[in-house]
C-alpha positions as CSV (number, residue, x, y, z in Angstrom):
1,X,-0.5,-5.7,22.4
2,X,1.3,-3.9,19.7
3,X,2.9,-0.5,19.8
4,X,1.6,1.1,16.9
5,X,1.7,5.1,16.5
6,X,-0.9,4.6,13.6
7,X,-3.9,2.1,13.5
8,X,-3.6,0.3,10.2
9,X,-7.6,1.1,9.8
10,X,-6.7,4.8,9.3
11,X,-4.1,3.6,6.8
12,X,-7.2,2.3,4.7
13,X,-9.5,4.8,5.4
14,X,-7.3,7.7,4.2
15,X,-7.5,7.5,0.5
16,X,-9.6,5.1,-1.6
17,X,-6.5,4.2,-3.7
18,X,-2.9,3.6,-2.2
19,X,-0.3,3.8,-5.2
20,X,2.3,1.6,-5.8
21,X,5.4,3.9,-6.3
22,X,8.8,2.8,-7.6
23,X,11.3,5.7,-7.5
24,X,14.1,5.3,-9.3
25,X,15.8,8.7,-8.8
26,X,16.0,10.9,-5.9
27,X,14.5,13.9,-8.1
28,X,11.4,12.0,-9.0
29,X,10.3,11.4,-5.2
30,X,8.8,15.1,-4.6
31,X,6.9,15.9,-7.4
32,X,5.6,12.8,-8.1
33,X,4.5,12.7,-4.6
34,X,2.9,15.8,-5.2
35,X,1.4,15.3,-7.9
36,X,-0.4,11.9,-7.0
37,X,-1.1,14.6,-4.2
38,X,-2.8,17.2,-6.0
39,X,-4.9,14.5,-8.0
40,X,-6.3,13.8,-4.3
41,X,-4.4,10.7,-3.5
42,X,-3.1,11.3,0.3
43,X,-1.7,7.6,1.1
44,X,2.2,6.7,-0.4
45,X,3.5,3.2,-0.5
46,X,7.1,3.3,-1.7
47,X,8.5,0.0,-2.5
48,X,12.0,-1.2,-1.6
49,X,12.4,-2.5,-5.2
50,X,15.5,0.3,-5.6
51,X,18.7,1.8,-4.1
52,X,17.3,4.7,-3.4
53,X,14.0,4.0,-2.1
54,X,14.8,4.7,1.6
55,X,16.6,7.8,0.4
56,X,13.1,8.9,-1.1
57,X,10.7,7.9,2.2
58,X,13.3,10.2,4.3
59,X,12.9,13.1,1.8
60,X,9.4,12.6,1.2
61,X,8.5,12.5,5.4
62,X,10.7,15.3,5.9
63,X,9.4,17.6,3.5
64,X,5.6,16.9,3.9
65,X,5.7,15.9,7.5
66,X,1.3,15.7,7.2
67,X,1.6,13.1,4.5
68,X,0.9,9.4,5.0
69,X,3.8,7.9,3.8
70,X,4.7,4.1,3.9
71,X,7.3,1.3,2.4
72,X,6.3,-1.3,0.6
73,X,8.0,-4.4,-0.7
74,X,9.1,-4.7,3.2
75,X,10.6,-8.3,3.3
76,X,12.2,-8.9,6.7
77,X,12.5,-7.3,10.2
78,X,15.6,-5.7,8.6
79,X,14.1,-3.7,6.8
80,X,10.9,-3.0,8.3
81,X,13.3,-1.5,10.8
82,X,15.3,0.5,8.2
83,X,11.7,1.7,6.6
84,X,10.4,3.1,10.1
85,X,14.0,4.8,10.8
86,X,13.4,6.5,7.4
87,X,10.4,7.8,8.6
88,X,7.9,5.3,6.7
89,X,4.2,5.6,9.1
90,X,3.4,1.9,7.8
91,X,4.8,-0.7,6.3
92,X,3.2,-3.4,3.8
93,X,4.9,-6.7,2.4
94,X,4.1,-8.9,-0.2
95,X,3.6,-11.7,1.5
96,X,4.0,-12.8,5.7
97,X,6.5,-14.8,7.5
98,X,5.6,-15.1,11.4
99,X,9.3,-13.3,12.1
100,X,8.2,-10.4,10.5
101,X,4.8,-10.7,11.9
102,X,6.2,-10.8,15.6
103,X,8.4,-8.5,14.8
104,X,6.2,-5.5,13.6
105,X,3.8,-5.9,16.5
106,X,6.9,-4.4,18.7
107,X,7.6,-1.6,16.1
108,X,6.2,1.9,16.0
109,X,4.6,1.7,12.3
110,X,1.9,-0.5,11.0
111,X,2.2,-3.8,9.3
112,X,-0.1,-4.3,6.4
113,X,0.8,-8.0,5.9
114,X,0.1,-9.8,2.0
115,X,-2.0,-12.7,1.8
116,X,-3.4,-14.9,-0.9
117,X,-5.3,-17.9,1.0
118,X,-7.8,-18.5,3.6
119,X,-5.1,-20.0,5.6
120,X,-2.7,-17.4,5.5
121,X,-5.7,-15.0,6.7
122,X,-6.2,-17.0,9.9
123,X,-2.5,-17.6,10.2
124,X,-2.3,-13.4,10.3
125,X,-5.5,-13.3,12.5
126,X,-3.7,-14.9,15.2
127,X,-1.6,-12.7,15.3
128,X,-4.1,-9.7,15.7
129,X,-3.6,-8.2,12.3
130,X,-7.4,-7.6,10.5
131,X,-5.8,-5.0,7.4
132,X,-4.5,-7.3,4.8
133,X,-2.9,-6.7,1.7
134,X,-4.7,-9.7,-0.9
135,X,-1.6,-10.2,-3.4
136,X,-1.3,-10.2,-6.4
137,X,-4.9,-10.1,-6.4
138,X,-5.8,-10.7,-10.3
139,X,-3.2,-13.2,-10.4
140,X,-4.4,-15.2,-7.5
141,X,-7.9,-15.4,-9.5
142,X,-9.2,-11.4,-9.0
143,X,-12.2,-10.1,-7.1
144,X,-14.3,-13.4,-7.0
145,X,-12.0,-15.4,-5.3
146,X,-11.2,-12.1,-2.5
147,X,-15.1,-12.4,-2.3
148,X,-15.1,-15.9,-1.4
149,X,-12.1,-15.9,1.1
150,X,-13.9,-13.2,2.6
151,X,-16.9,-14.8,3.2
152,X,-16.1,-16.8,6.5
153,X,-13.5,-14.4,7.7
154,X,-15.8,-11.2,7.9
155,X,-13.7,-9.2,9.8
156,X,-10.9,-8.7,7.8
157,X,-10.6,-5.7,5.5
158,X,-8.0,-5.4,2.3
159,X,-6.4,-3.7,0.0
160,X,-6.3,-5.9,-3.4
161,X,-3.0,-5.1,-5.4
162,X,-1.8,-6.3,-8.5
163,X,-2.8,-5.7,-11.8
164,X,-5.3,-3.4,-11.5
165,X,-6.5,-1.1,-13.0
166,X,-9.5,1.1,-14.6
167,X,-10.7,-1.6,-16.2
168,X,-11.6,-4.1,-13.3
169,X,-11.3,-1.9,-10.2
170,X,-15.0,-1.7,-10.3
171,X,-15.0,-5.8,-9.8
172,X,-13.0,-5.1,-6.1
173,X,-14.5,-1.4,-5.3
174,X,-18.2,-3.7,-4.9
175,X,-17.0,-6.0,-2.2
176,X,-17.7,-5.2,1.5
177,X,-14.1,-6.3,2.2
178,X,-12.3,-3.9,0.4
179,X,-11.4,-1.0,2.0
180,X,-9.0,0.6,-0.8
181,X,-6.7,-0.6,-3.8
182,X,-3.4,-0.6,-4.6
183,X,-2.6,-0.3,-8.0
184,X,0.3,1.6,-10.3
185,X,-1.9,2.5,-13.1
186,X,-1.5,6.7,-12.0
187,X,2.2,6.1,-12.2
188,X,3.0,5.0,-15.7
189,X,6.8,4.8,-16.5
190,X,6.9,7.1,-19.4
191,X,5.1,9.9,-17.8
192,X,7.6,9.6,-14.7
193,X,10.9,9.8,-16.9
194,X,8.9,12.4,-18.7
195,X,8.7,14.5,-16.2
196,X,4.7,14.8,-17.0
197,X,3.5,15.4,-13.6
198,X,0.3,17.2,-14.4
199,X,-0.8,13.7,-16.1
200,X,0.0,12.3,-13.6
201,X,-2.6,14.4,-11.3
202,X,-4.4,13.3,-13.5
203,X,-4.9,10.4,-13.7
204,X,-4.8,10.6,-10.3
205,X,-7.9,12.6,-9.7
206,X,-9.1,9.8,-12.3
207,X,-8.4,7.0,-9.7
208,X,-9.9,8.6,-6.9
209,X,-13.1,9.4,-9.1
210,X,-13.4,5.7,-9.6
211,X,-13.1,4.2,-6.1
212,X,-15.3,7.1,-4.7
């Protein structure tokens, strides 16, 4: 049994596109939160890739307590704790270890874990977890070789990140087994140091327009 606040379905189900956000200064994390926001996006992964990434999920949670927000880039049980104190609702890593695994099915928040094989699905299977993140999905050979993973393990839904984008995000919207996409497309760097946060909306609105 796990102890979840949140079930990792409603993670999926909330928006059809979870962005990929890397915040590297403390001013950028409200308005580009509210502008992925106001372009309809209502699900917010912010990766652990910088110092102040923590920093950001506590301002973000506390300022828009109704928001969905999440850490990515979660590597250990360290950190997954360190994400939840911050006030992250679900986590999601880039790959699984069966620490973290264990670990997370005590916590309060949602582990999205990453996968890339059939073995690694039934590895997280075991283990009661049936929301996967399929990383780096074009990478590990795109939306055909989801689609044949898939196949025998039918009751397992993901969310296929890495590098996508408007161009082949129709490829992963057509399988059964998707249930949203990550992707960083919405986010470009030059519009975030920019300051351009109406672009950012959207291309937001853009990204939901696609995957809906």
């Amino acid at each position: 049994m796990n102890c979840w606040q949140l079930d990792p379905k409603d993670v999926f189900k909330a928006s059809p596109v979870v962005p990929v956000m890397v915040i590297e200064k403390l001013e950028h994390a409200l308005p580009m939160t509210q502008a992925l926001l106001d372009g309809g996006i209502t699900v917010f992964e912010i990766t652990l890739r910088t110092p102040v990434a923590l920093e950001a999920i506590r301002i973000i949670a506390a300022a828009m307590p109704e928001a969905m927000v999440g850490a990515g880039t979660v590597l250990n049980c360290e950190q997954y704790d360190a994400a939840v104190a911050a006030g992250a609702k679900f986590v999601i890593s880039p790959g699984m270890t069966p620490e973290l695994l264990a670990h997370a099915k005590k916590g309060p928040a949602p582990l999205i874990p990453g996968v890339s094989s059939p073995s690694e699905v039934m590895q997280a299977l075991e283990l009661g977890y049936q929301q996967l993140k399929f990383f780096p999905a074009e990478a590990n050979g795109g939306a055909k070789v989801l689609a044949a993973i898939s196949a025998p393990l039918p009751q397992v839904s993901f969310c296929p990140t890495g590098g996508i984008s408007p161009a082949n995000v129709d490829q992963y919207k057509s399988l059964q087994c998707v249930a949203t996409v990550g992707g960083s497309w919405m986010l470009p760097k030059d519009l975030i140091d920019n300051g351009q946060w109406d672009k950012i909306t959207q291309l937001s609105k853009q990204a939901v327009a696609l995957l809906s």
